[in-house]
C-alpha positions in Angstrom: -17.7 -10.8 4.4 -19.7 -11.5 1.1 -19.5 -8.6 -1.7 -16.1 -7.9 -0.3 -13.8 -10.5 -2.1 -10.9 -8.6 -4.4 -7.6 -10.4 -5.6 -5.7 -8.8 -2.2 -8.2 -10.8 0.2 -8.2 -14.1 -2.0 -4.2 -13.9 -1.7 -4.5 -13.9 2.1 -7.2 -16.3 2.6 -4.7 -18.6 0.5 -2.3 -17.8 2.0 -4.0 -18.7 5.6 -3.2 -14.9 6.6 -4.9 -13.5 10.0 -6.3 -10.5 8.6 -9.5 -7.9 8.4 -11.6 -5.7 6.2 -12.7 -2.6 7.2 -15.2 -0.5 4.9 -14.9 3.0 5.2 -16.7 5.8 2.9 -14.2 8.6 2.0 -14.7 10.4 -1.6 -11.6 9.3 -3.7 -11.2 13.2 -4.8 -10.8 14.6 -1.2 -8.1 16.3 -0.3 -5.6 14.6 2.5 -7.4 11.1 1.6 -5.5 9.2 3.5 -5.8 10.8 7.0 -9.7 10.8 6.2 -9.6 7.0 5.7 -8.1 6.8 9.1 -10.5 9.0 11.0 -13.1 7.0 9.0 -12.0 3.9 10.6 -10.9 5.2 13.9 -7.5 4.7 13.9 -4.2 6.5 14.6 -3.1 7.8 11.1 0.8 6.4 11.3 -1.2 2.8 10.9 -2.7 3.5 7.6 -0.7 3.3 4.4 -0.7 4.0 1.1 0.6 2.0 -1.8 2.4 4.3 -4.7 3.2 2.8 -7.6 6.6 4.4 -9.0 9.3 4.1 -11.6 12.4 3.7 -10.2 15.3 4.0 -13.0 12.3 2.8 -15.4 11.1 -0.5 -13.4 7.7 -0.2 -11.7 8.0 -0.8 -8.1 5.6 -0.5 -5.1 6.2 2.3 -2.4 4.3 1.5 0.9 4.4 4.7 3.1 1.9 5.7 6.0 -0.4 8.7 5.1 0.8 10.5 7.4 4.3 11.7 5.2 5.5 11.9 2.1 7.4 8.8 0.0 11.3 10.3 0.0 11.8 9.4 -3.7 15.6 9.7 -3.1 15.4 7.2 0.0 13.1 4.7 -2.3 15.7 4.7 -5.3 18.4 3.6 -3.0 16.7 1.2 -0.9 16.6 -0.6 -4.5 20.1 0.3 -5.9 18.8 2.9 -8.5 19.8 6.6 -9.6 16.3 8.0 -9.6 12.3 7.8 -9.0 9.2 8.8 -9.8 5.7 8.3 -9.1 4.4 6.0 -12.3 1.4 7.4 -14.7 -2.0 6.7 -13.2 -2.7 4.7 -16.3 0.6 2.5 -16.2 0.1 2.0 -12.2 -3.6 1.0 -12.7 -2.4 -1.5 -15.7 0.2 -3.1 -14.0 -1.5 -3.6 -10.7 -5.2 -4.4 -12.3 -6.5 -1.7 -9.2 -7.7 1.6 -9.7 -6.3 4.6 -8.1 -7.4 5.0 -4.8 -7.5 1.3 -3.8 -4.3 0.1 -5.6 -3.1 -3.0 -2.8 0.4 -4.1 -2.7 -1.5 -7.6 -2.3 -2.9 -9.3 -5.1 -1.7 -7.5 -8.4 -2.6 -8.1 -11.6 1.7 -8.7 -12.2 3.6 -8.6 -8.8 5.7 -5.6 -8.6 9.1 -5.2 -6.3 7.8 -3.5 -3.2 9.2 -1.5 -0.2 7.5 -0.9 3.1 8.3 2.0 5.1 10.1 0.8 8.0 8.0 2.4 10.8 5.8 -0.4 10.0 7.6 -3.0 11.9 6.9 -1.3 15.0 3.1 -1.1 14.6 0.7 -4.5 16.1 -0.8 -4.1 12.3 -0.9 -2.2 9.6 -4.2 -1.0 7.4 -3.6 -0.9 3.4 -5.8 -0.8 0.6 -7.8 -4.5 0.1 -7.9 -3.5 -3.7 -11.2 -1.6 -3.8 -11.8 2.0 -2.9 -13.9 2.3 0.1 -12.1 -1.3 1.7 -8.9 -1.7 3.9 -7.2 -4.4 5.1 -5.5 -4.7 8.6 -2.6 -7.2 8.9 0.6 -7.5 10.0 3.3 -5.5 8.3 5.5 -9.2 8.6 2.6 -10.9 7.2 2.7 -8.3 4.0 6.5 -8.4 3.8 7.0 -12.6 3.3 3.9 -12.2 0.7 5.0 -9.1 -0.8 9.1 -10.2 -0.6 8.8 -6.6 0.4 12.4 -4.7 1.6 11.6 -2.5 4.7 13.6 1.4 4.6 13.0 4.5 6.0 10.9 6.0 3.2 8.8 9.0 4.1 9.5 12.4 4.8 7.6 14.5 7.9 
């Protein structure tokens, strides 16, 4: 689709990655975002996921958790062998990622950060995340975004 290139969709078309776009038109500032972007697109909420960019014991990594819970901060830092985490400033996630809040990707960053996927993932045909832009998702596979990604898969959200 013209207009709608962003690093995330270059690294898939690269890559030779069966995926789609899907515009959507949710205001960044609305409360329970996430679950909008899924009504938005039609789809089951557990499907869409959100990319948080966190400290854990002081190294950036990449949460990917659907919108439907919470990241478990505690489950995170272990599924990476640290003592603690944090979500990261808005200004150090946008930084290190080269997104902006709202459509930070967990494809295509600016420097590629360790990243884990919840594992309810795996259990889903595909998976919608953010193609890098507000306003644009992607729909893969969660196995395609894991071997790009060398993304670890834990149970990482609360209910």
């Amino acid at each position: 689709m013209a207009g709608q290139g962003t690093p995330a969709t270059a690294l898939l078309v690269r890559h030779g990655v069966a995926h789609r776009t899907h515009p959507y038109r949710v205001s960044p500032d609305a409360p329970n975002y996430g679950a909008l972007v899924a009504v938005a697109l039609g789809v089951a909420p557990e499907r869409v996921f959100k990319s948080l960019v966190t400290e854990v014991d002081g190294a950036l990594t990449v949460a990917v958790v659907p919108v439907t819970g919470e990241l478990d901060l505690k489950a995170l830092a272990a599924a990476v062998g640290g003592k603690r985490a944090a979500l990261a400033d808005r200004a150090v996630a946008e930084r290190a990622t080269g997104y902006v809040r709202g459509g930070i990707s967990p494809l295509g960053q600016r420097r590629r950060l360790p990243t884990v996927l919840d594992e309810s993932a795996l259990d889903l045909p595909t998976i919608y995340v953010s193609a890098g832009r507000r306003g644009l998702q992607l729909e893969l596979a969660a196995t395609a975004l894991v071997a790009l990604t060398d993304a670890r898969t834990a149970p990482l959200q609360t209910r």
